[in-house]
N, C-alpha and C positions, 0 to 999 in steps of 0.2 A: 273803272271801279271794281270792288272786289265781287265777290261769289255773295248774290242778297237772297237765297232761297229759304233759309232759316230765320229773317224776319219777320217778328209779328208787330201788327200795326200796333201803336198803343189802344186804339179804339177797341179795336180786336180783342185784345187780352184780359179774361176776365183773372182779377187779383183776387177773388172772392170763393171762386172755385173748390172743386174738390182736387184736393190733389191726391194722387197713389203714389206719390214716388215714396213718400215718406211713411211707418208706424206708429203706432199709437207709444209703442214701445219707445221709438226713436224720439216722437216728442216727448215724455218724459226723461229719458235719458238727458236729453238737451235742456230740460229746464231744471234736474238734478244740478248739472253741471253749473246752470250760469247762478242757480239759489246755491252754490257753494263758494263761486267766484266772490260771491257779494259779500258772504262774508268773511270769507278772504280779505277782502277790502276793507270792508268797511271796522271789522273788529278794532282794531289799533286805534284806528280816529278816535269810535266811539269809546273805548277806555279812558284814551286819553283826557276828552270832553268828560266824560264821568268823573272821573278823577282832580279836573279843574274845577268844576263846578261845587263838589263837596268839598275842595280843600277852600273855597270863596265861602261856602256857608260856613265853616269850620271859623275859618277868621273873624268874620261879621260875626258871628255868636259869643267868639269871646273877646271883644274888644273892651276894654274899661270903659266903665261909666264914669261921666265927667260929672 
C-alpha cells in the first residue's frame, strides 16, 4: 500500500471547525465571485422568461371578444 501518514479518520475530522488557512478577505472575494457567476448565468434565461411571459399577457389582453 501507499505512504498513509496524512490520513484522517472520518471520525477524527471535525468539518465544523475553525479553519486559518483561509480570510475573511478570501471568503468574500469567493462569494463576490460566485454572486457574479450567477448572474452571469442566470441573466439571459431570466430575460428571456420575462420577455415570454409579457409577450402571453400582451396576447391574452388583446384577443377579440366573441
Amino acid at each position: 500500500m501507499g505512504n498513509t501518514d496524512n490520513v484522517v479518520d472520518i471520525e477524527d475530522f471535525n468539518f465544523e471547525g475553525e479553519r486559518d488557512e483561509t480570510t475573511f478577505i478570501i471568503h468574500m472575494l469567493a462569494g463576490s465571485i460566485a454572486g457574479l457567476m450567477e448572474h452571469v448565468a442566470m441573466y439571459p434565461i431570466d430575460t428571456i422568461k420575462v420577455y415570454r411571459n409579457n409577450k402571453f399577457r400582451f396576447i391574452c389582453k388583446h384577443q377579440p371578444k366573441d
